[in-house]
C-alpha positions as CSV (number, residue, x, y, z in Angstrom):
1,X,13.4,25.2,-29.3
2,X,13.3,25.0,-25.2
3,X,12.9,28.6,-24.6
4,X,9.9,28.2,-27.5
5,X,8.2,25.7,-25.3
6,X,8.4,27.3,-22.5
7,X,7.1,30.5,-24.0
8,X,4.2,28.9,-25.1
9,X,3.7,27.7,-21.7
10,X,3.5,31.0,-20.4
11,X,-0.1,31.6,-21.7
12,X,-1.5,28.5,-20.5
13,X,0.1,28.7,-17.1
14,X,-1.8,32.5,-16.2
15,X,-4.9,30.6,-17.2
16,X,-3.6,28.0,-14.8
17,X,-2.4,28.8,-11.5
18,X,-5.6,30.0,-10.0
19,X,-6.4,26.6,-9.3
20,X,-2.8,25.9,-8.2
21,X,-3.1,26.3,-4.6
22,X,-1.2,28.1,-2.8
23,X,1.2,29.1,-5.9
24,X,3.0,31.7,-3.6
25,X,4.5,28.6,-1.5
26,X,5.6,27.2,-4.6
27,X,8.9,27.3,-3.2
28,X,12.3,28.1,-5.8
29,X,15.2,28.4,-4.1
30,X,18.3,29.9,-5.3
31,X,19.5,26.5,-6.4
32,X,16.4,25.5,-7.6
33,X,13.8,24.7,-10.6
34,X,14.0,27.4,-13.6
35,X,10.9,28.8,-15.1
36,X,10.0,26.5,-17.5
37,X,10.4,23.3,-15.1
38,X,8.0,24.9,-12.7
39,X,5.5,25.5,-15.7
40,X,5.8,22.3,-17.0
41,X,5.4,20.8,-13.6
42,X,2.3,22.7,-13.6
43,X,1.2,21.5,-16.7
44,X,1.4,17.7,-15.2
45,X,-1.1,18.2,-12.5
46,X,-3.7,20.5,-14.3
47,X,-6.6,17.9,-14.5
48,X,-7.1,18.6,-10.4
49,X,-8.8,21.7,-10.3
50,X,-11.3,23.3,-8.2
51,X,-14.3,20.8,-8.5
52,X,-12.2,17.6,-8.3
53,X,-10.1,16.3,-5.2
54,X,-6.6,16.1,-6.1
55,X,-2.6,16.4,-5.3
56,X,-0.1,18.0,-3.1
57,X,3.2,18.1,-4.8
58,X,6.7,18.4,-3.6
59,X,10.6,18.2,-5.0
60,X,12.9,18.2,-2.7
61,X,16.6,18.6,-4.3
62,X,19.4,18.3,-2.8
63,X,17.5,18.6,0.7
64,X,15.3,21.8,0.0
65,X,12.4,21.9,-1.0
66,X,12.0,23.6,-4.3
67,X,8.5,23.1,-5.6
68,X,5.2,22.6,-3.2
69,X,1.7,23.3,-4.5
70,X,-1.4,21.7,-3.8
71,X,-4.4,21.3,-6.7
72,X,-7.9,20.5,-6.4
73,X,-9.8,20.0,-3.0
74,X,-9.3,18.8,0.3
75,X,-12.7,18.6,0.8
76,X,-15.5,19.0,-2.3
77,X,-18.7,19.7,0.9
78,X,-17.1,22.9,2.0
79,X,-14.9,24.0,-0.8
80,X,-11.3,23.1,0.8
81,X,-8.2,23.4,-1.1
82,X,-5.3,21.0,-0.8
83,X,-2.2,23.3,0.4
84,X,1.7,21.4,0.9
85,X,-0.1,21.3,4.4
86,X,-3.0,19.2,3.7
87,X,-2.9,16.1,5.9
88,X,-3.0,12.8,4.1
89,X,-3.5,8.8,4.5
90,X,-0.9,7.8,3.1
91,X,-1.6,3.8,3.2
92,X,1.5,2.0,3.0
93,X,4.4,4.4,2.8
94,X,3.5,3.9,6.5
95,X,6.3,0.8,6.2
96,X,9.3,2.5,6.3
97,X,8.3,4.3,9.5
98,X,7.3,1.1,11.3
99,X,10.2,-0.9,10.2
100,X,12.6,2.5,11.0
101,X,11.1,1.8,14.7
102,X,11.9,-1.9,14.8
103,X,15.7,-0.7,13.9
104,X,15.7,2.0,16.7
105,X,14.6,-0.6,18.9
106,X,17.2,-3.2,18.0
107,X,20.1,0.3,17.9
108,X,18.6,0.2,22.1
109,X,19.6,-3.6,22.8
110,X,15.9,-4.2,23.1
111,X,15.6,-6.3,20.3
112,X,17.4,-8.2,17.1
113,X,15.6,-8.4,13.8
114,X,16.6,-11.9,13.9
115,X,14.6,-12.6,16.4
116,X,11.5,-15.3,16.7
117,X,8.1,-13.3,16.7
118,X,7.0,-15.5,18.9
119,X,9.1,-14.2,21.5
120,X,7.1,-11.0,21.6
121,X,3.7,-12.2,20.0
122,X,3.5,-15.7,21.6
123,X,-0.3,-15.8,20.2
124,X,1.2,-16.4,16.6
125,X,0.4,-20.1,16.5
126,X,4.0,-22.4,15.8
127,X,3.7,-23.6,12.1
128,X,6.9,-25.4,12.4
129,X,9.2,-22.7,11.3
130,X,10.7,-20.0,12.4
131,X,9.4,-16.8,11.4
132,X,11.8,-13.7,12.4
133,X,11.2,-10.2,13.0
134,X,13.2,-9.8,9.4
135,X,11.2,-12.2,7.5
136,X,8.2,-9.8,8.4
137,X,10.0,-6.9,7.2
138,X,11.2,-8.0,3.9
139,X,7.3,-9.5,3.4
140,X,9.5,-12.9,3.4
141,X,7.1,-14.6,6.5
142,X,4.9,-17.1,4.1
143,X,2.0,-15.4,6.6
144,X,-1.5,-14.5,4.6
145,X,-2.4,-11.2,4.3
146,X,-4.5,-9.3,6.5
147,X,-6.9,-7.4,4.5
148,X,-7.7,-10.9,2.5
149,X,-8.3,-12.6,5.4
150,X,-10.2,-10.1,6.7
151,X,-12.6,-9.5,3.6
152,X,-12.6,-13.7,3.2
153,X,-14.1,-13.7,6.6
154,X,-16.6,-11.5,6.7
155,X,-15.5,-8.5,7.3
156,X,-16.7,-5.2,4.8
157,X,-15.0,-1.6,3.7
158,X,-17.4,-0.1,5.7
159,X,-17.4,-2.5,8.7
160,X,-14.2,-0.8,11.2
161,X,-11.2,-2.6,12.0
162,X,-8.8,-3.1,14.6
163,X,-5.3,-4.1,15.6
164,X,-7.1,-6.8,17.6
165,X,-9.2,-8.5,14.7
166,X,-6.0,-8.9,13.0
167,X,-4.3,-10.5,15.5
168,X,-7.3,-13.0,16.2
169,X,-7.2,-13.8,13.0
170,X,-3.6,-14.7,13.0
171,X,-4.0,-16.9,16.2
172,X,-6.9,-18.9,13.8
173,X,-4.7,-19.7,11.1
174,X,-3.0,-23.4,10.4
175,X,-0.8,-23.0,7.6
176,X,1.3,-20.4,6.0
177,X,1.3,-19.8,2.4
178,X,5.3,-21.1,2.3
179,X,8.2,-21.4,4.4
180,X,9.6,-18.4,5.9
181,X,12.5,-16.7,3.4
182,X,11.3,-19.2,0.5
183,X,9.8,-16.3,-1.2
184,X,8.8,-12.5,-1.4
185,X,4.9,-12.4,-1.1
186,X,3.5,-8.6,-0.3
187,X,1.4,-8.7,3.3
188,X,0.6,-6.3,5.4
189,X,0.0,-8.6,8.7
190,X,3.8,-8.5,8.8
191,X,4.0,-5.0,9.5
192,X,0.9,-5.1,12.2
193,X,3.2,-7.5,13.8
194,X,5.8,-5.2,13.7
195,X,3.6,-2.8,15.2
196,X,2.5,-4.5,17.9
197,X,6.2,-5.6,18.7
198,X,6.8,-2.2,19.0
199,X,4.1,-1.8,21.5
200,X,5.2,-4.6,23.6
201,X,8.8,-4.4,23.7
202,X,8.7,-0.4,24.1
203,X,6.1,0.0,26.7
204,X,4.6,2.9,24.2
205,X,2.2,2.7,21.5
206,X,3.4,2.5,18.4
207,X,2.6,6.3,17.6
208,X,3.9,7.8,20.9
209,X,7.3,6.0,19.9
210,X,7.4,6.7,16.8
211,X,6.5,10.6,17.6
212,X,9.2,10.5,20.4
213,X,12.2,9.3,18.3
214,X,11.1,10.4,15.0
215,X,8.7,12.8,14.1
216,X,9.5,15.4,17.0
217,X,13.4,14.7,16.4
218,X,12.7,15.4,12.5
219,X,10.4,18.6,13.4
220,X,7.3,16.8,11.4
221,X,4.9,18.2,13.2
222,X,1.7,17.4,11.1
223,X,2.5,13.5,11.7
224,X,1.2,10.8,13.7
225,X,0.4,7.1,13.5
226,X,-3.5,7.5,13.5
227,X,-5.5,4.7,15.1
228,X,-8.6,6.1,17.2
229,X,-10.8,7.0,13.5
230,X,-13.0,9.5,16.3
231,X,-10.4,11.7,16.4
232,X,-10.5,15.5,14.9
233,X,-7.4,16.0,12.9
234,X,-7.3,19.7,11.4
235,X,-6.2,20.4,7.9
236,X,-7.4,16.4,7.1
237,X,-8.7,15.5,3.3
238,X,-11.3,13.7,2.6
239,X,-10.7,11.2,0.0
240,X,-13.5,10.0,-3.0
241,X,-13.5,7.9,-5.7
242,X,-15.0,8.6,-9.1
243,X,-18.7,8.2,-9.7
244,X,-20.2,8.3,-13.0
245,X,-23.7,9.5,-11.5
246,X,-22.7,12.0,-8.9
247,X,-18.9,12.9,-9.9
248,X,-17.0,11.5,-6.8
249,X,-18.3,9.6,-3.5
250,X,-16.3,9.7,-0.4
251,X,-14.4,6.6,0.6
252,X,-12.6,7.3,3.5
253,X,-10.5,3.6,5.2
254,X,-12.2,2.7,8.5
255,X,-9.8,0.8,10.5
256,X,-7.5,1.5,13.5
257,X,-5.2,-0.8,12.4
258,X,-1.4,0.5,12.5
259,X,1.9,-0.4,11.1
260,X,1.2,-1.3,8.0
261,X,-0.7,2.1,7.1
262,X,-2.1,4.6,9.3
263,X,0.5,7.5,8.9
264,X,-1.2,10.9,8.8
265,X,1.1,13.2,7.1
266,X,2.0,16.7,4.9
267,X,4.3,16.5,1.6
268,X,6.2,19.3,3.6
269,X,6.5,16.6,6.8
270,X,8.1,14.1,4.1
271,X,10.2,16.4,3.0
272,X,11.7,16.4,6.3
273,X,11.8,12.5,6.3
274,X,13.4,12.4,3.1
275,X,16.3,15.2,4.3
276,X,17.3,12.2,7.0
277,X,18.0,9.3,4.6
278,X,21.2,11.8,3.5
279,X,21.7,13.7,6.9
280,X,21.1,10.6,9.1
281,X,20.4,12.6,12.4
282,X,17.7,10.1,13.3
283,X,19.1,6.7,13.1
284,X,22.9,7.5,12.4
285,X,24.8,5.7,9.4
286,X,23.9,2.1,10.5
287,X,20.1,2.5,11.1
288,X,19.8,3.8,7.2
289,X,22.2,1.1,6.3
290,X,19.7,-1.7,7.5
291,X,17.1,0.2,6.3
292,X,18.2,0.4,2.7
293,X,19.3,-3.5,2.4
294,X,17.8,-5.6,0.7
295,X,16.2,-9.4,1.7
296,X,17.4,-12.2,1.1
297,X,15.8,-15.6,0.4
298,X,17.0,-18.7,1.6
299,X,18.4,-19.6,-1.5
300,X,20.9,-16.6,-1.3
301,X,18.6,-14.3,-4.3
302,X,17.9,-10.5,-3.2
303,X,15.0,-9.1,-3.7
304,X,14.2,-5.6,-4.2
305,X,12.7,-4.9,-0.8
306,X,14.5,-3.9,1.8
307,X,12.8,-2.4,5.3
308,X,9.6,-0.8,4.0
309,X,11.8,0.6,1.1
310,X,11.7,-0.7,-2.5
311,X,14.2,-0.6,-4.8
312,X,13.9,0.0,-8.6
313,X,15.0,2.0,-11.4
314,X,13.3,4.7,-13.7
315,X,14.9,4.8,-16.6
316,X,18.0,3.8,-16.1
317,X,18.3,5.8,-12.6
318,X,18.4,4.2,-9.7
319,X,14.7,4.9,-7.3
320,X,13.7,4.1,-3.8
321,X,10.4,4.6,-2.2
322,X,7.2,3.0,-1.8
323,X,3.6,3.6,-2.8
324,X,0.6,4.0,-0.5
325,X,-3.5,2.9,-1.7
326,X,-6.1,2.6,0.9
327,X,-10.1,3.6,0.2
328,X,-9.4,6.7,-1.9
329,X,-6.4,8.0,-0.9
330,X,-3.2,7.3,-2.8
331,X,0.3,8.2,-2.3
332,X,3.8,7.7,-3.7
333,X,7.4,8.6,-2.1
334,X,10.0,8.6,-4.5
335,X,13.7,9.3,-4.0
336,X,16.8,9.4,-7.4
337,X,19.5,8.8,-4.2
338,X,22.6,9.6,-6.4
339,X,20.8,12.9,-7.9
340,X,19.5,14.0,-4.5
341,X,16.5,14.5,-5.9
342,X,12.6,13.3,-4.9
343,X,8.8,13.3,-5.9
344,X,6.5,13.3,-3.1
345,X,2.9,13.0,-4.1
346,X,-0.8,12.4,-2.1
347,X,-3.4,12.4,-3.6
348,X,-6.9,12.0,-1.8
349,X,-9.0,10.3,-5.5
350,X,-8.4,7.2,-6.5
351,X,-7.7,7.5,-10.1
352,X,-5.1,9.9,-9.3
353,X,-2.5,7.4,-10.5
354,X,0.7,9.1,-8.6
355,X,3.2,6.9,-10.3
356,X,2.3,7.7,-13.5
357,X,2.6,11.5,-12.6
358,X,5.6,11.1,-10.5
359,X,7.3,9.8,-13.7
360,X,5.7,12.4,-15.8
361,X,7.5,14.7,-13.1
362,X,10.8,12.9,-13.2
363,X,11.2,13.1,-17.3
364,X,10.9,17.1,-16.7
365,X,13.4,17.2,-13.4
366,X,16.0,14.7,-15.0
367,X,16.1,14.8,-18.3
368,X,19.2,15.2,-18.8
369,X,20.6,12.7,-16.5
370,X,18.5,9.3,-17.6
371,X,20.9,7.0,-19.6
372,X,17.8,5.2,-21.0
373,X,14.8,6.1,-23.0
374,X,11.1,6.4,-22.2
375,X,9.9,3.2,-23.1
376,X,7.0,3.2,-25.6
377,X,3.5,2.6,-24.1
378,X,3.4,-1.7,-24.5
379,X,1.0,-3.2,-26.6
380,X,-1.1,-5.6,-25.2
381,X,0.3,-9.3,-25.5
382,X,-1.4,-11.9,-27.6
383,X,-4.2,-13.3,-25.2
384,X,-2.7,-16.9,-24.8
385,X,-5.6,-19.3,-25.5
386,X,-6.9,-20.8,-22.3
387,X,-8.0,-24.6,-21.9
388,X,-11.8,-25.1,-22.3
389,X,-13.5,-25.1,-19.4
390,X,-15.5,-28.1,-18.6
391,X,-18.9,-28.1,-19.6
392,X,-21.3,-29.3,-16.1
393,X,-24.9,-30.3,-16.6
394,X,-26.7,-29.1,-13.2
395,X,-26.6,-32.4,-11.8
396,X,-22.9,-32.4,-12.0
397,X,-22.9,-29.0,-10.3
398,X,-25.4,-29.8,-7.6
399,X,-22.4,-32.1,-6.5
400,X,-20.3,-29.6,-4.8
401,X,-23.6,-27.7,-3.4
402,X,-23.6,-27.3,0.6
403,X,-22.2,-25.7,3.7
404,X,-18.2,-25.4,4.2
405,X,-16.8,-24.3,7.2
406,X,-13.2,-22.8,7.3
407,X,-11.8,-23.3,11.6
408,X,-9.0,-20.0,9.9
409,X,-11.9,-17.6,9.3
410,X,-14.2,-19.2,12.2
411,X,-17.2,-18.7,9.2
412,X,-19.8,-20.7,6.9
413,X,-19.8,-20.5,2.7
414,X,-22.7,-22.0,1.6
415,X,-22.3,-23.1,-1.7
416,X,-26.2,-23.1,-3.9
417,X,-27.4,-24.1,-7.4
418,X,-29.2,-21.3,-9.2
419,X,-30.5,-22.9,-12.3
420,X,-26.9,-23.6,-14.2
421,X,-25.0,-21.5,-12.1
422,X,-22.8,-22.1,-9.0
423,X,-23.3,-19.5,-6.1
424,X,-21.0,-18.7,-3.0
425,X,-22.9,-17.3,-0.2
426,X,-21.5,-15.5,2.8
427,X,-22.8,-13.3,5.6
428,X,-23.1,-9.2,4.5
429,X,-22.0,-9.8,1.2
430,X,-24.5,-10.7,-2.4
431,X,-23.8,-13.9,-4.0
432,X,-20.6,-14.7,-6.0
433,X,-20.9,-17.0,-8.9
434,X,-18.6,-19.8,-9.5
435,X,-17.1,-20.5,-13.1
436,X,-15.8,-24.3,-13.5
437,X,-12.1,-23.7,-14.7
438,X,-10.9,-27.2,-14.9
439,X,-11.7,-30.9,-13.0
440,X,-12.8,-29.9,-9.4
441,X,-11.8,-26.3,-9.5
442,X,-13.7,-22.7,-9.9
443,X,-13.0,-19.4,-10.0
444,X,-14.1,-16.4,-7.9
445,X,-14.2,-12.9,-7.9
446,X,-10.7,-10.8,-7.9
447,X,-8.6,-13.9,-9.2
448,X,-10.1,-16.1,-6.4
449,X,-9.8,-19.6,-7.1
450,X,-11.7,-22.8,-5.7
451,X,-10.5,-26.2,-5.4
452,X,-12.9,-29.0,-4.3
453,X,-11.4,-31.8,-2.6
454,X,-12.8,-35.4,-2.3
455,X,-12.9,-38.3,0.4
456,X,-11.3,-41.8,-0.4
457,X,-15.0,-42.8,-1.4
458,X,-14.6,-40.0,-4.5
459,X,-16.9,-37.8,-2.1
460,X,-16.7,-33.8,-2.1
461,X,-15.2,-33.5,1.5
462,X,-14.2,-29.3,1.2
463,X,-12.6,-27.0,-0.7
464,X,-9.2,-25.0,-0.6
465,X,-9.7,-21.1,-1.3
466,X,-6.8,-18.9,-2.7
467,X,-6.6,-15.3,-3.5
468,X,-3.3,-13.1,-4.8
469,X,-1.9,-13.1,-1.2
470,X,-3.9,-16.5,0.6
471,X,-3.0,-19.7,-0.5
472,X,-4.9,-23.4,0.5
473,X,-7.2,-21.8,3.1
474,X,-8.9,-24.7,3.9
475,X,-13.3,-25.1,4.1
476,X,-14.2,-28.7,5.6
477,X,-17.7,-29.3,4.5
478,X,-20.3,-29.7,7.2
């Protein structure tokens, strides 16, 4: 029945590989993928073809790489393909090379991930705990995220960011969303910090280190910690994002920031990345043996994070790796440790949806090593009935209208009465409406939620603001 399947995959893959780029790289080695894996690995990535952007694929198994093709284009202006050379954003996968500086760092006596921050970032402001160098690695800090703040103040896709504007906005900021280790909340300001601790405690940027003792040691020689966006890189993809006019627009990020993202790279530089968490030449034993532990809260319970490394299982086989999303570009770095055996994927659209294809990939590469089965695609649960939400007459509504300030964001909200509707207004961006949720309380856009508080005299005063990753952000009316 297998050598039937793969027959009948025979046809379709001639038909195929012309928009498989560069199919002569696509690398088998002697110890390799047979026929029929390759063509069905084909098969998983033929919707990126020469009129969409797309992938660049490799498996590496047992630390060669035995499949590398890119499909669809780098660039749709001038006709590009994506090659395994193709340089990519790859967003947050960005971590694990930030964090693997921090650990090269402490390896030199020039720093210990216990540490208090403030000890080489004295502008954090003292909440009255102490947040270490760890708790910003295992995304354990209680500090808001960047990108929310940012956006919450002001600040647009379009509008370019620094390493600086994140910093100020840190130095603005009163409260943390919980006390450091009391919980695992994602944020990305941790691993700016990081960056910058690098910077400061090294003497070198962040991308000169991390070229010095990584990337040059490793031979990955199409990588670098980007953060001047003037600069020409060759062999760079664009990235888009599906539009139902045009077909795609480009959406490229447009920030400087580093540490959290930035990393330019190749799947073929990965590769070479992924050879070192079982060789260890850069690091040793003890550097990947930090790298790959997990944090721990303050009430003793791992969690599956460990330095810019997740932990989790795919059916039944144990993973580790990360994902990366910024503008249109999406990535995923996936690693099954105890079958030596990894998915790299980039993509430069942002439906791309690598996980879903990195699985689809996995189920051909392992299937006869998962001890579970796929699970079946989940219906959706019963919608649980939601309380009714109160019913204001425009008087009642005109009761929160005015002009909040937040001192954290250093910005106005002015909050209008359109005939029956609430509005949010805010410099550079169109007007948000406001839906009553329960006594005192709206919500936003993007699960935003507002929370109008009142003086003694049962008078609105301000208004706490909380997004997925800000919580309580306080608005003082003026």
């Amino acid at each position: 029945m297998k050598k039937l399947f793969c027959f009948s995959l025979v046809i379709f893959t001639l038909l195929f590989v012309a928009s498989a780029n560069d199919s002569k790289d696509a690398s088998v080695t002697s110890e390799g993928l047979d026929k029929c894996q390759i063509e069905r690995l084909d098969k998983v990535f033929w919707r990126f073809n020469n009129s969409t952007p797309g992938v660049a694929v490799a498996v590496v198994k047992e630390g060669e790489i035995v499949y590398k093709r890119g499909f669809g284009m780098a660039n749709l202006e001038y006709d590009i393909p994506i090659t395994p050379g193709s340089i990519f954003h790859i967003a947050s996968i960005s971590k694990q090379f930030t964090a693997m500086s921090i650990v090269l760092l402490a390896q030199q006596g020039k720093l210990s991930l216990d540490d208090d921050v403030r000890k080489y970032i004295p502008e954090v402001p003292d909440f009255g705990e102490t947040i270490t160098i760890r708790h910003l690695a295992h995304h354990t800090s209680g500090l808001r995220d960047q990108w929310e703040l940012l956006t919450l103040a002001g600040w647009r896709a379009q509008d370019l960011k620094k390493q600086e504007d994140v910093l100020d906005l840190v130095k603005r900021q009163k409260d943390l969303n919980f006390k450091p280790g009391e919980e695992y909340l994602y944020c990305n300001t941790g691993f700016t910090l990081l960056a910058i601790i690098v910077d400061r405690v090294s003497g070198k940027s962040l991308r000169e280190f991390a070229d010095e003792n990584i990337f040059k040691p490793l031979g990955m020689k199409n990588t670098h910690f980007h953060n001047d966006m003037g600069e020409i890189v060759k062999n760079r993809t664009s990235a888009y994002v599906p539009d139902d006019e045009v077909g795609f627009r480009i959406s490229i990020p447009n920030f400087e920031t580093y540490g959290a993202t930035s990393l330019f790279t190749t799947v073929e530089d990965l590769a070479l990345w992924e050879q070192n968490f079982f060789h260890k030449r850069v690091g040793g034993e003890e550097a990947y043996k930090q790298m790959l532990t997990k944090g721990v809260l303050n009430s003793g319970e791992e969690i599956d994070y460990a330095l810019g490394i997740s932990h989790g299982t795919y059916r039944g086989l144990k993973t580790l790796g990360h994902t990366g999303s910024d503008a249109g570009y999406r990535a995923i770095f996936t690693m099954f440790p105890e079958q030596r055996l990894s998915i790299i994927i980039l993509a430069n659209v942002s439906n791309a949806n690598p996980r879903q294809l990195t699985y689809q990939a996995a189920d051909i590469l392992l299937e006869e090593k998962f001890t579970e089965e796929k699970k079946p695609t989940s219906e959706r649960p019963e919608k649980k009935e939601e309380p009714k939400p109160p019913e204001l007459t425009a008087d009642q509504l005109s009761e929160y209208t005015g002009t909040y300030y937040s001192e954290e964001l250093d910005v106005n909200y002015t909050i209008v009465l359109r005939d029956t509707s609430l509005m949010v207004e805010r410099r550079k961006f169109e007007p948000e409406e406001l839906s009553p949720t329960e006594s005192d309380t709206f919500s936003g856009s993007e699960s935003s939620k507002i929370h109008f508080t009142r003086s003694k005299q049962n008078k609105i005063n301000g208004f706490t603001l909380s997004t997925g990753r800000i919580r309580n952000l306080r608005f003082d009316k003026k």
